[in-house]
GUNUKE-58070 format. One record per residue (C-alpha): residue number from 1; residue in one letter; chain; x, y, z. Coordinates in nm, 4 decimals. Example, Ala and Ser with C-alpha at 12.3 -4.5 7.8 and 13.67 -1.06 7.14 Angstrom:
<rs>
R  loro  marza  marse         u         v         w
R     1      a      A    1.2300   -0.4500    0.7800
R     2      s      A    1.3670   -0.1060    0.7140
</rs>
This chain:
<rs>
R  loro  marza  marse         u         v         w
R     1      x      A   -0.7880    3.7927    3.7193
R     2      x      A   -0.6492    3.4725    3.4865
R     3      x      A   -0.5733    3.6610    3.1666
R     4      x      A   -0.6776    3.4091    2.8765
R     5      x      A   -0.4064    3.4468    2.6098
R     6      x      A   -0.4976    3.3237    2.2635
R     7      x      A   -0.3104    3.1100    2.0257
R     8      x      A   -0.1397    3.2251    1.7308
R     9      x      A   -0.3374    3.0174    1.4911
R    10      x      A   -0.6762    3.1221    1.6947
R    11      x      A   -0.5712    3.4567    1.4730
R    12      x      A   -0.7284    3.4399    1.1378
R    13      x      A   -0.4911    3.7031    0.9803
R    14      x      A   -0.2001    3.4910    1.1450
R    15      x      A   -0.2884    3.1246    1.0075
R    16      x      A   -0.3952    3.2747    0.6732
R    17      x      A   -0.0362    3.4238    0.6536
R    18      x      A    0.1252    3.1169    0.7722
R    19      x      A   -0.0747    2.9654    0.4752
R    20      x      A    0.0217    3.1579    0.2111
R    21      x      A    0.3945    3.1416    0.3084
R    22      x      A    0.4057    2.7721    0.3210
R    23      x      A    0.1596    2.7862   -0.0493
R    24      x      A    0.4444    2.9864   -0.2034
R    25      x      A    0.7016    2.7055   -0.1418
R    26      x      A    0.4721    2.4831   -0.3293
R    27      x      A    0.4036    2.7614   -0.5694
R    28      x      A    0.7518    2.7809   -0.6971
R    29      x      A    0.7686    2.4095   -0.6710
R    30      x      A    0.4938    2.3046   -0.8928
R    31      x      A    0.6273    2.5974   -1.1312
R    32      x      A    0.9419    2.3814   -1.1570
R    33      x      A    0.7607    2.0205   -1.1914
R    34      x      A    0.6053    2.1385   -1.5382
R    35      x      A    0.8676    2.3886   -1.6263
R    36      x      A    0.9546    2.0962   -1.9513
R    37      x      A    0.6145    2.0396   -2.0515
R    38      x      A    0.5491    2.2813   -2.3104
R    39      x      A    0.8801    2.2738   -2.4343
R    40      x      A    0.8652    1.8881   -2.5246
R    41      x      A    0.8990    1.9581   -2.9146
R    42      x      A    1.2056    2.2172   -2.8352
R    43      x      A    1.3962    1.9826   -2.5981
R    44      x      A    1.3531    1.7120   -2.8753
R    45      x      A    1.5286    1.9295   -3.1541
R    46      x      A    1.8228    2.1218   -2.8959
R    47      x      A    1.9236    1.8360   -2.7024
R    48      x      A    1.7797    1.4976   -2.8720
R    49      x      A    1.5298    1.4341   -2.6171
R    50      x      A    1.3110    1.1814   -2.7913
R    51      x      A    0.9487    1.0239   -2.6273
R    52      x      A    1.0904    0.7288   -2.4516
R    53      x      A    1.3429    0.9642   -2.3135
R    54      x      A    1.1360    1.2653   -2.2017
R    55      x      A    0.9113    1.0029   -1.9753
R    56      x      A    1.2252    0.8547   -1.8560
R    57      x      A    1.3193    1.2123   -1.7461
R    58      x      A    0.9609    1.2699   -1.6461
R    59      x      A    0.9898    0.9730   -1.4339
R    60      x      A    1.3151    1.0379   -1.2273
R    61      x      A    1.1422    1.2679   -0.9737
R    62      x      A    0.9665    1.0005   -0.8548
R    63      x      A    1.2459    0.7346   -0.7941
R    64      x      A    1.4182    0.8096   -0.5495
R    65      x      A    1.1017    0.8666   -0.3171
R    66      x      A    0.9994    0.5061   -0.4859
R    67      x      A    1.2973    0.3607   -0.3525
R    68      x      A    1.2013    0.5067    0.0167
R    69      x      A    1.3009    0.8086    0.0490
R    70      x      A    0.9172    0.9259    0.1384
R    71      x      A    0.8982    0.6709    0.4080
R    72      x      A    1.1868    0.7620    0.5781
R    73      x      A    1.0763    1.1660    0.5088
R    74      x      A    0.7420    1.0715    0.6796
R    75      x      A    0.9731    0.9330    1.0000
R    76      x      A    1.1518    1.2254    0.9733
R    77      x      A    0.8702    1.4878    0.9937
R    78      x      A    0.7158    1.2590    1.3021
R    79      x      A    1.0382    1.3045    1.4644
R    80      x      A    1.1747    1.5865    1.3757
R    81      x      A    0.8757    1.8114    1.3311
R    82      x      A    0.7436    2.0254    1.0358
R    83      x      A    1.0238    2.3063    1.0945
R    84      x      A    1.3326    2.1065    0.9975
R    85      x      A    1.1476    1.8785    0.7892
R    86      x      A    1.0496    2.1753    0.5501
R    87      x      A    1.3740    2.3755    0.5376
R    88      x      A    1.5767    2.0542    0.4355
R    89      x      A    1.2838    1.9668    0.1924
R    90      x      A    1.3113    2.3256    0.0428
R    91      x      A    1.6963    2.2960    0.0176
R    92      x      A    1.6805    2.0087   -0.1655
R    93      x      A    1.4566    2.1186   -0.4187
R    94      x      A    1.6751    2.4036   -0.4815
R    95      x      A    1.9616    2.1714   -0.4965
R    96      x      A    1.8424    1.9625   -0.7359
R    97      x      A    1.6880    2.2428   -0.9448
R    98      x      A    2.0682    2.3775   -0.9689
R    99      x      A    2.1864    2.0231   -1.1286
R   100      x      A    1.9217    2.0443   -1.3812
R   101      x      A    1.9962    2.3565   -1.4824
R   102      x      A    2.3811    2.2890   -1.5122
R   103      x      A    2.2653    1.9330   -1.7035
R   104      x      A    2.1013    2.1540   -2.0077
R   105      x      A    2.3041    2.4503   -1.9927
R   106      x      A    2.5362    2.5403   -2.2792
R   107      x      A    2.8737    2.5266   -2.0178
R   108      x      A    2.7792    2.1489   -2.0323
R   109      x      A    2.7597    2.1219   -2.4000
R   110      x      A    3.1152    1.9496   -2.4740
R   111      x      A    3.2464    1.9108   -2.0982
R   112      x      A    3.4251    1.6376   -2.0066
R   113      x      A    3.1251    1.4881   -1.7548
R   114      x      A    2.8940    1.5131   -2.1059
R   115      x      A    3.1377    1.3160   -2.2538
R   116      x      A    3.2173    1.0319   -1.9853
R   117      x      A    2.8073    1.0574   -1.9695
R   118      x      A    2.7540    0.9732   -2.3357
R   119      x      A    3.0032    0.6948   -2.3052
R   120      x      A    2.7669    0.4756   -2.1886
R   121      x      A    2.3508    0.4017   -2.1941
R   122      x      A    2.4182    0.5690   -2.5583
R   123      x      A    2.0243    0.6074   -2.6279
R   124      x      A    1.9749    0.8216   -2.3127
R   125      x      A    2.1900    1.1899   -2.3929
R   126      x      A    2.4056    1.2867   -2.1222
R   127      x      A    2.1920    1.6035   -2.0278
R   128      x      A    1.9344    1.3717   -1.9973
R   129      x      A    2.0961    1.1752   -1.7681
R   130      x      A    2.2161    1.4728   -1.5566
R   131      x      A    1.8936    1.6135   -1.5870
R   132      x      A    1.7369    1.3395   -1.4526
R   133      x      A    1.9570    1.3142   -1.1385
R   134      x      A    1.8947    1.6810   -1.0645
R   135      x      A    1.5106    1.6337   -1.1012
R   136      x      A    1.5285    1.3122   -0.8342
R   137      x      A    1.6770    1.5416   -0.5815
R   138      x      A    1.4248    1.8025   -0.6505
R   139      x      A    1.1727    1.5151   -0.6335
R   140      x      A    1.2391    1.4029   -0.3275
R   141      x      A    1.2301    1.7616   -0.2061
R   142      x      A    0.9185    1.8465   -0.3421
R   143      x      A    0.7318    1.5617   -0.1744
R   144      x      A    0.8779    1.5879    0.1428
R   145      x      A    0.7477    1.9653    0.1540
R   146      x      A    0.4182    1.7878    0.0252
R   147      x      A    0.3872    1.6333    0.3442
R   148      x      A    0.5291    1.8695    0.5734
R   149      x      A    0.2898    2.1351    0.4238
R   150      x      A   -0.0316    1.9119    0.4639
R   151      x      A    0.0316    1.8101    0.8157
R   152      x      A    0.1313    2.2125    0.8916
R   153      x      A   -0.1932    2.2539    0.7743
R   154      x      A   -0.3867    2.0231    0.9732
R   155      x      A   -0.1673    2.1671    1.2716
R   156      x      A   -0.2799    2.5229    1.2077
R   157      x      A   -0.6211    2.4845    1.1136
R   158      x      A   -0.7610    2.2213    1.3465
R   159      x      A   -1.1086    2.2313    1.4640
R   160      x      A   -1.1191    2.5668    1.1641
R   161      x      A   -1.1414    2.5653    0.8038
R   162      x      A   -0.9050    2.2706    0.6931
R   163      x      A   -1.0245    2.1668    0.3767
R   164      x      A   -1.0706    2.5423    0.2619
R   165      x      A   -0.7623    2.5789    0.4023
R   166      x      A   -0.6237    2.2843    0.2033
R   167      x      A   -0.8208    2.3763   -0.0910
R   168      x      A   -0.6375    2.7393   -0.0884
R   169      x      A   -0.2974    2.5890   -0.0651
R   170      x      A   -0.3580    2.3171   -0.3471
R   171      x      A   -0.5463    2.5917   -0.5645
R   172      x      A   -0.2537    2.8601   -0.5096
R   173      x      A    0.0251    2.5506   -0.6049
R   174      x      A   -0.1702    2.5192   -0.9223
R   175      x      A   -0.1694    2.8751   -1.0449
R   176      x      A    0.2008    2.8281   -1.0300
R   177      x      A    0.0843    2.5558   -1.3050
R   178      x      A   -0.0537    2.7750   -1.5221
R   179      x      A    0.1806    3.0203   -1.5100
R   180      x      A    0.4718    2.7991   -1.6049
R   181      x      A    0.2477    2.7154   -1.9193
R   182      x      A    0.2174    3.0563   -1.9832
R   183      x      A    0.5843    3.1695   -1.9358
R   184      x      A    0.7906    2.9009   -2.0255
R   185      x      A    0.7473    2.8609   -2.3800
R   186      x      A    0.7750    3.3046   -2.4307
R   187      x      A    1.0911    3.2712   -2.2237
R   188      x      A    1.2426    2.9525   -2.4012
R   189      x      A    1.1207    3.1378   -2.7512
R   190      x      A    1.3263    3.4897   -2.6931
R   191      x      A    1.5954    3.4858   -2.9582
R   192      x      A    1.7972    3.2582   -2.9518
R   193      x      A    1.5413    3.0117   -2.8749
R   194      x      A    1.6591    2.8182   -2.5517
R   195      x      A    1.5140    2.6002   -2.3028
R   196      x      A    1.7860    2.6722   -2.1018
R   197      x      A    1.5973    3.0402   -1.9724
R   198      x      A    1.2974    2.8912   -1.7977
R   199      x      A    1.5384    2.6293   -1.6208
R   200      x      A    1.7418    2.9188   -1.4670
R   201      x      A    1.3878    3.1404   -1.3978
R   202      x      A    1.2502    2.8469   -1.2027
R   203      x      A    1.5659    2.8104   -1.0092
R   204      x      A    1.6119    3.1361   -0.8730
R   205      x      A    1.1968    3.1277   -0.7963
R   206      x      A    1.2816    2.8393   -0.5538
R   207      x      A    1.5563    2.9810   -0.3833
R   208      x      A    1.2603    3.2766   -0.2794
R   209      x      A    1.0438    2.9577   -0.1728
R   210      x      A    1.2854    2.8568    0.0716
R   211      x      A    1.2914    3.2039    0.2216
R   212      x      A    0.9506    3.1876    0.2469
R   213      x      A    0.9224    2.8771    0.4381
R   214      x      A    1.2136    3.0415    0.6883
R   215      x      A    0.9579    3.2893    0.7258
R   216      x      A    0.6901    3.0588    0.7952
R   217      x      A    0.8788    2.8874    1.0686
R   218      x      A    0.9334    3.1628    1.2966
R   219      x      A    0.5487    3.1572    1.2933
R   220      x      A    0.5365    2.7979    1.3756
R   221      x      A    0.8050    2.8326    1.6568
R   222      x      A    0.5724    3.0784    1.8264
R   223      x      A    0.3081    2.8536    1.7928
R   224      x      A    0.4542    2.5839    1.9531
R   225      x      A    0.5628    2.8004    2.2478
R   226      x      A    0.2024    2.8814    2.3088
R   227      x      A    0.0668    2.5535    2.2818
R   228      x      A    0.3470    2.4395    2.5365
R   229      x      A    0.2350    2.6578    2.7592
R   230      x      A   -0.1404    2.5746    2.7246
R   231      x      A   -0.0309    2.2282    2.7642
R   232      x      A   -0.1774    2.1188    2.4381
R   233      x      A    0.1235    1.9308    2.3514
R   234      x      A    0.1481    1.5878    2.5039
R   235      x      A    0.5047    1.4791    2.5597
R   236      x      A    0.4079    1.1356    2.6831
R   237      x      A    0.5443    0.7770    2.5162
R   238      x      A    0.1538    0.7323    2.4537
R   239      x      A    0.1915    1.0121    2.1947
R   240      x      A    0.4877    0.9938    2.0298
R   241      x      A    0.5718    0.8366    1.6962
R   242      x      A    0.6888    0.4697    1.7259
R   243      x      A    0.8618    0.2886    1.4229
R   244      x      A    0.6078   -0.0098    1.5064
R   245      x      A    0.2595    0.2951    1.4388
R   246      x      A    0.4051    0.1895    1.0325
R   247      x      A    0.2641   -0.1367    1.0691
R   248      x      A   -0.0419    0.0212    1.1937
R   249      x      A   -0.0895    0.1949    0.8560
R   250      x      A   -0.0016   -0.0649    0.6791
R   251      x      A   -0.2764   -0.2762    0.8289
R   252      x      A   -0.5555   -0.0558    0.7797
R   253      x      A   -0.8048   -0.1398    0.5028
R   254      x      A   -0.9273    0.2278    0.4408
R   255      x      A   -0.5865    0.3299    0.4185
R   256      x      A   -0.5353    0.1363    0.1451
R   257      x      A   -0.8587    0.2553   -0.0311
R   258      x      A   -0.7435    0.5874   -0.0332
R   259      x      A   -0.3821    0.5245   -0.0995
R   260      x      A   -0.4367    0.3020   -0.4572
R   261      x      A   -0.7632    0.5625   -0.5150
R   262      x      A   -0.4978    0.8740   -0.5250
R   263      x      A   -0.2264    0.6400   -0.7146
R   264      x      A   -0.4577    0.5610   -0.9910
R   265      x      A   -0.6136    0.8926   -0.9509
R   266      x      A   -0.3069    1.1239   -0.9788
R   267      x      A   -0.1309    0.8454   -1.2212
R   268      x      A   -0.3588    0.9812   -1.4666
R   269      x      A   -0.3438    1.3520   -1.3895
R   270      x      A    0.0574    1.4461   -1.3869
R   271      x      A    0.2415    1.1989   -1.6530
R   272      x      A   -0.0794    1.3486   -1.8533
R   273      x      A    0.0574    1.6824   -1.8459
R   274      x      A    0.3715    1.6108   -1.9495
R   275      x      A    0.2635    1.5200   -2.2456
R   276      x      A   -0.0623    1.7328   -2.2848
R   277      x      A    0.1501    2.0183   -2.4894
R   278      x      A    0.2265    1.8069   -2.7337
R   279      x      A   -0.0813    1.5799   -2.7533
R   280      x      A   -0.2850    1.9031   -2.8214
R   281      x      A   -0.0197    2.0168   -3.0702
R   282      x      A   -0.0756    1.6697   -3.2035
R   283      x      A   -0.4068    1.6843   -3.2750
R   284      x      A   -0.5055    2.0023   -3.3053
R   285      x      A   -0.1959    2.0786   -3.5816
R   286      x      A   -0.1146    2.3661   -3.3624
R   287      x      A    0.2138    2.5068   -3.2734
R   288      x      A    0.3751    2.4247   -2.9084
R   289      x      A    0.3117    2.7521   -2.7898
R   290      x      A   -0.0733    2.7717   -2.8335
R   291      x      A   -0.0974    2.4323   -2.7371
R   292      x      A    0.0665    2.5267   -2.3944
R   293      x      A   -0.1943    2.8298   -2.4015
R   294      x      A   -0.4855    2.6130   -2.4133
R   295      x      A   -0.3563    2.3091   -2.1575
R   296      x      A   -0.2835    2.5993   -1.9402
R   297      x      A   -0.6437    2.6676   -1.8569
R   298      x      A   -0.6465    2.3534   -1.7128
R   299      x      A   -0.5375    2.4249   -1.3625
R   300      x      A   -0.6573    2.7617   -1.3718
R   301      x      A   -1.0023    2.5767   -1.3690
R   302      x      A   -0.8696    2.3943   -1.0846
R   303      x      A   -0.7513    2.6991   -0.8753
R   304      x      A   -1.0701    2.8655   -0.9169
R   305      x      A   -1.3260    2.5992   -0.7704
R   306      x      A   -1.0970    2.3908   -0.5175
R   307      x      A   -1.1235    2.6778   -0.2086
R   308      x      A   -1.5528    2.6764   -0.2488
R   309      x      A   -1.4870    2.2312   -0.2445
R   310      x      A   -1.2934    2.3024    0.0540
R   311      x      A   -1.5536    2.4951    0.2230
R   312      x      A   -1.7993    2.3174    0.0909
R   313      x      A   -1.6992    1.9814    0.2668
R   314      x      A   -1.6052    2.2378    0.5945
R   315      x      A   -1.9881    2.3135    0.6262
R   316      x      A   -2.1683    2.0537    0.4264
R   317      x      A   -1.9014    1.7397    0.3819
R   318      x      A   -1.9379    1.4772    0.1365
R   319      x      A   -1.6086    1.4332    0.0773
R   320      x      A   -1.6522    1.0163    0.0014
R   321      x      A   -1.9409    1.1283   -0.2908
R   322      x      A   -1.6962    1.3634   -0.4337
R   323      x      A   -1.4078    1.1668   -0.4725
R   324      x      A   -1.6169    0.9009   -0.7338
R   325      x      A   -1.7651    1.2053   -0.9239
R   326      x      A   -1.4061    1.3309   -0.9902
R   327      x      A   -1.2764    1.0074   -1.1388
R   328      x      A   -1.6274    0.9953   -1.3118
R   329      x      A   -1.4980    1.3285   -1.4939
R   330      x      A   -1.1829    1.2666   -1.5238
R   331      x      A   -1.2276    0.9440   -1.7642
R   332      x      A   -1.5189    1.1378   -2.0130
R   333      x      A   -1.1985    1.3761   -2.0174
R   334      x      A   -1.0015    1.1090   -2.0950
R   335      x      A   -1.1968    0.9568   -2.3552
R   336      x      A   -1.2461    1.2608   -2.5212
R   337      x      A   -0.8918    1.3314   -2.6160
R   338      x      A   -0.8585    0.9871   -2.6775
R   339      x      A   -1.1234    0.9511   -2.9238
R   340      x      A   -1.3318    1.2917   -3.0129
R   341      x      A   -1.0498    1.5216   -3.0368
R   342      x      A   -0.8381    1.3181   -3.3036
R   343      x      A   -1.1374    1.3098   -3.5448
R   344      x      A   -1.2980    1.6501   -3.4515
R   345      x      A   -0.9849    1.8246   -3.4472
R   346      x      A   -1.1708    2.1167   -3.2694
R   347      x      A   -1.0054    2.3926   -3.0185
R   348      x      A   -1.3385    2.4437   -2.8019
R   349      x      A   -1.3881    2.0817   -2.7265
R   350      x      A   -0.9817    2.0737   -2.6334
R   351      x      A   -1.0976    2.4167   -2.3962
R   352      x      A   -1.4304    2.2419   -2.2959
R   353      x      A   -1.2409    1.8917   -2.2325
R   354      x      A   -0.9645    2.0782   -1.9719
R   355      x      A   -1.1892    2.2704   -1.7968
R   356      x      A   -1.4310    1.9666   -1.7210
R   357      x      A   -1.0497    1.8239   -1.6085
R   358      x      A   -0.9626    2.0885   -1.3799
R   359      x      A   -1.3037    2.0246   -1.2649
R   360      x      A   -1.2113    1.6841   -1.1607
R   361      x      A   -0.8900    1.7725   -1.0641
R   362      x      A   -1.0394    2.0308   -0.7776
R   363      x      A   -1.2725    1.7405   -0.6463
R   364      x      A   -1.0712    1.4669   -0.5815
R   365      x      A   -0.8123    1.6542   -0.4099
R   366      x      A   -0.9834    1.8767   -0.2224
R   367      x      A   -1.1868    1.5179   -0.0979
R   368      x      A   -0.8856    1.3256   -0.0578
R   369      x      A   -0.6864    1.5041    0.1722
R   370      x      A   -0.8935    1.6152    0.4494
R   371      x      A   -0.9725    1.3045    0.4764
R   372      x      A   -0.6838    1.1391    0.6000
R   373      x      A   -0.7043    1.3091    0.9233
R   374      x      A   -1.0193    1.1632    0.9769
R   375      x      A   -0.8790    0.7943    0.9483
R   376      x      A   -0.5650    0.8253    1.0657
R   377      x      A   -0.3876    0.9268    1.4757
R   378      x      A   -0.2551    1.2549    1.4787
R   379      x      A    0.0805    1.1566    1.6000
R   380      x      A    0.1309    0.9379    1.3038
R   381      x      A   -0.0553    1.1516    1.0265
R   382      x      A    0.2701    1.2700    0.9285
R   383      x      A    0.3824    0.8937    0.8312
R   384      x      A    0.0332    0.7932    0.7178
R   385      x      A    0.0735    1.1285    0.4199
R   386      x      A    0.4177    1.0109    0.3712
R   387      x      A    0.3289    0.6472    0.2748
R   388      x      A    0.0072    0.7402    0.0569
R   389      x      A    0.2577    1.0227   -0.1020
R   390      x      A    0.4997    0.7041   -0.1430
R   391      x      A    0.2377    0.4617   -0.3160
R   392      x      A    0.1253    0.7676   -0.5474
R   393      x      A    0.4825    0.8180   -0.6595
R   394      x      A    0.5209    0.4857   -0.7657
R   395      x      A    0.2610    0.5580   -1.0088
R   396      x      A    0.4150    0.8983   -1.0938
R   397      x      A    0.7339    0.7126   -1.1997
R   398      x      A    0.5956    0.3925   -1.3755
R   399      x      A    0.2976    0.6002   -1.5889
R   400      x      A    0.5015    0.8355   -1.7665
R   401      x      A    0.7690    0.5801   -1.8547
R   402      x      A    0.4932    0.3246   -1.9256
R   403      x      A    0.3056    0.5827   -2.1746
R   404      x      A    0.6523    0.7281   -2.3526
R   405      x      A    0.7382    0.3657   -2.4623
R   406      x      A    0.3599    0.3448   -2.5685
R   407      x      A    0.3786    0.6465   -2.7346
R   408      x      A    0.6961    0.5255   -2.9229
R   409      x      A    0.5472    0.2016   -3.0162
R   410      x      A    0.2199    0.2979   -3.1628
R   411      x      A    0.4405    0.5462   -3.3647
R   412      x      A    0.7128    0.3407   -3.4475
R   413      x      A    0.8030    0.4711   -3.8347
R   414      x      A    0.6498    0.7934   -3.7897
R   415      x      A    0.8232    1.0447   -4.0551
R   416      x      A    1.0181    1.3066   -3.8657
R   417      x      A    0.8379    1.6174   -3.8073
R   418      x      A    0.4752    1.4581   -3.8662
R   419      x      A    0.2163    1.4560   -3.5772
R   420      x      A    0.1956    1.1895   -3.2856
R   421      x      A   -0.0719    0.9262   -3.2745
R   422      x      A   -0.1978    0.9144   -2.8974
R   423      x      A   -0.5461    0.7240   -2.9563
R   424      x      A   -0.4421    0.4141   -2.8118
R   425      x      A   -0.1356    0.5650   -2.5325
R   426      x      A   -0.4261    0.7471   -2.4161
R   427      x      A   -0.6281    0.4643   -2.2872
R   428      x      A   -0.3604    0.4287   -2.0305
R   429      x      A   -0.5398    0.6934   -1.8499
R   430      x      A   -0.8451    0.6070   -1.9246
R   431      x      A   -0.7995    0.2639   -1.7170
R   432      x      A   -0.6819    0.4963   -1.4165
R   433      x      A   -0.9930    0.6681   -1.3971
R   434      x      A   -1.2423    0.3901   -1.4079
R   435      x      A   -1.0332    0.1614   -1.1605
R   436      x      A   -1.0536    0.5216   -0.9391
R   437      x      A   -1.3975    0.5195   -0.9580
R   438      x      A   -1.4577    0.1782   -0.8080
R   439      x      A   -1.2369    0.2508   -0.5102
R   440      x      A   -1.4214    0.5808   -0.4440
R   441      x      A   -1.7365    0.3771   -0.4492
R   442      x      A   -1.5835    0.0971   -0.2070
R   443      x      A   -1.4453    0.3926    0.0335
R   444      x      A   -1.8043    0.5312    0.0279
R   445      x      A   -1.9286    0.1734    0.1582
R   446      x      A   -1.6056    0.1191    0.4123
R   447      x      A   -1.6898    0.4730    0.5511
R   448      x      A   -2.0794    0.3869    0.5652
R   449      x      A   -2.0133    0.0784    0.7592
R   450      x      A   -1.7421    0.1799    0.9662
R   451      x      A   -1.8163    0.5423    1.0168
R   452      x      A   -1.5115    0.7351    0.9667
R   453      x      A   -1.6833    1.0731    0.9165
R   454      x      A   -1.5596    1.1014    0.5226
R   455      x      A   -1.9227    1.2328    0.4262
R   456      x      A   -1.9598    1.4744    0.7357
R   457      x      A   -1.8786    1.8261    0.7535
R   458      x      A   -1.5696    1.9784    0.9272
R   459      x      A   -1.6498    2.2333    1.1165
R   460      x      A   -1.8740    2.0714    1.3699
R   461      x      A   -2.1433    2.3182    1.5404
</rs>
């Protein structure tokens, strides 16, 4: 008799595994993202890091991948698969993780590239400028895995729990959020006082990320054995990835819904917690420290609801309807630390205010990306992540430039050592959300007329 042999993914304890190995690559990644944030007011003091320079630095990870570096990453993981793809995009992130911890190390205090780096662009310090390089090649990194990790996922988990599955993986990268909040500033504050310590913890974390993802592709290479042999893997010109598929993307309308809804969307979610720390510290006259303690919270909140969204929209969907009542939230969040939390200087609306946020910040995701499957061919999903993830990161790199120089010029003359004003920087975000909300609703209408599935469950019975 026909022995029927079944896949590796078919095993729950074997996709779950691949899941958490890839989720600990992105762990260790988002770790390092937000390793700075809390340590805005310390970075300003020890190396002269001033507003308009911490978005600049803020905004490097996103340039190069601006510049096309997530397009061609997207072509690479259509051609080259999610194995190489992954280890080169964990190899840069540990590359450019080892720059940045070089650029505000004490060995560069008073080198010779410090010096021939402060000889020019004066009002940007040389370890900001070396800093800054690192955190590009880290950036492009960490998207690229970004990618490769969502269309693993879609690989792995087809026809099964996706969005759970992509709902885990988001929720586990976020815990790696709050625990950055939570360490950084105790490591940075261990006498003497350094920010130098997290730098170097986050490093070496990422260097155990790439392991992880070596693990995770011996798993994968199995995988793809198996599905060879099932036949499940068309090798035909019909299903390969063609340069020309781009314009394909390009010329869809509902890809372009979703891509300027998660630009706006996330626009408003990660330059915001760069400066969070010290918005809270701002207004709340607290020190850094319990600032980061409260803001931390935030994607706890996000961790804990994001897996029941995911299986929510598995069994139930309405993935279209979430999406609006995320930027819905998002905005009253806004507002509120725009306008109550400045005059009611109070610490449980701040914890009320980030917890509605990581509210938000569990729906739209856990919407959004499911849901490009659904609207876009398998064999160029890979290139259709990669050009969303390149639209969103040209609102990664603008927004936190765009609100330091805001939050410079509506505090132009503040006395040193007196609390930020971030009122009016604030309705930056603000904007975001509403503009957000009105593309949800016109990708509820698009997927009403056209039929895409975006409000139907998963898991089909």
């Amino acid at each position: 008799m026909e022995q029927i042999q079944k896949k590796l993914n078919d095993s729950a304890i074997c996709r779950w595994t691949a899941l958490i190995l890839i989720a600990l690559t992105m762990f260790f990644g988002y770790m390092f993202v937000d390793m700075m944030s809390p340590l805005q007011s310390m970075i300003e003091s020890q190396r002269g890091w001033t507003p308009d320079v911490f978005g600049m630095y803020g905004s490097s990870e996103f340039i190069l991948n601006v510049f096309g570096f997530l397009i061609l990453a997207g072509i690479i993981l259509d051609k080259s698969g999610i194995r190489f793809t992954g280890e080169l995009s964990a190899s840069l992130m540990f590359i450019g993780a080892c720059i940045k911890f070089y650029a505000v190390s004490d060995i560069f205090v008073g080198s010779s590239l410090q010096m021939w780096l402060d000889s020019w662009w004066t009002s940007f310090p040389a370890s900001a400028k070396l800093a800054s390089l690192g955190f590009m090649v880290f950036g492009c990194g960490c998207e690229m895995a970004g990618i490769t990790v969502s269309k693993a996922i879609a690989k792995w988990f087809a026809g099964k729990e996706m969005a759970l599955a992509m709902g885990l993986e988001m929720a586990i990268a976020r815990v790696g959020v709050f625990a950055i909040f939570s360490i950084s500033p105790k490591l940075a504050a261990i006498a003497p006082a350094t920010v130098v310590r997290p730098v170097a913890f986050c490093t070496a974390l990422l260097l155990i990320g790439l392991i992880t993802f070596s693990v995770f592709c011996i798993l994968d290479k199995k995988l793809d054995k198996q599905l060879d042999n099932k036949n499940e893997v068309s090798t035909s010109s019909e299903d390969e990835f063609h340069i020309s598929d781009l314009g394909k993307i390009f010329g869809s309308k509902v890809f372009w819904i979703v891509a300027l809804l998660c630009v706006l969307y996330y626009s408003a979610i990660f330059p915001f917690q760069r400066f969070a720390t010290n918005m809270l510290e701002s207004n709340l006259g607290i020190s850094a420290e319990t600032a980061a303690n409260i803001f931390r919270w935030f994607p706890m909140g996000a961790a804990a609801i994001t897996p029941f969204l995911g299986g929510y929209l598995d069994h139930k969907g309405k993935g279209a309807t979430m999406l609006i009542f995320g930027a819905i939230l998002m905005t009253v969040c806004h507002l509120t630390f725009a306008f109550v939390l400045p005059n009611y200087p109070n610490i449980v609306i701040a914890y009320g205010a980030i917890v509605v946020l990581g509210i938000s910040f569990s729906l739209v995701p856990a919407a959004l990306w499911p849901s490009v499957p659904k609207i876009m061919e398998t064999r160029y999903l890979g290139s259709a992540y990669s050009l969303i993830f390149w639209i969103q990161n040209i609102g990664l790199c603008l927004f936190p430039m765009i609100f330091g120089y805001a939050l410079a010029f509506f505090n132009e003359g503040k006395a040193e050592g007196t609390p930020y004003n971030y009122t009016y920087p604030m309705l930056i975000f603000v904007a975001c959300g509403v503009a957000a909300m009105l593309l949800g609703m016109l990708l509820k209408h698009e997927d009403k007329v056209k039929g895409y599935g975006l409000e139907e469950p998963n898991i089909k019975k």
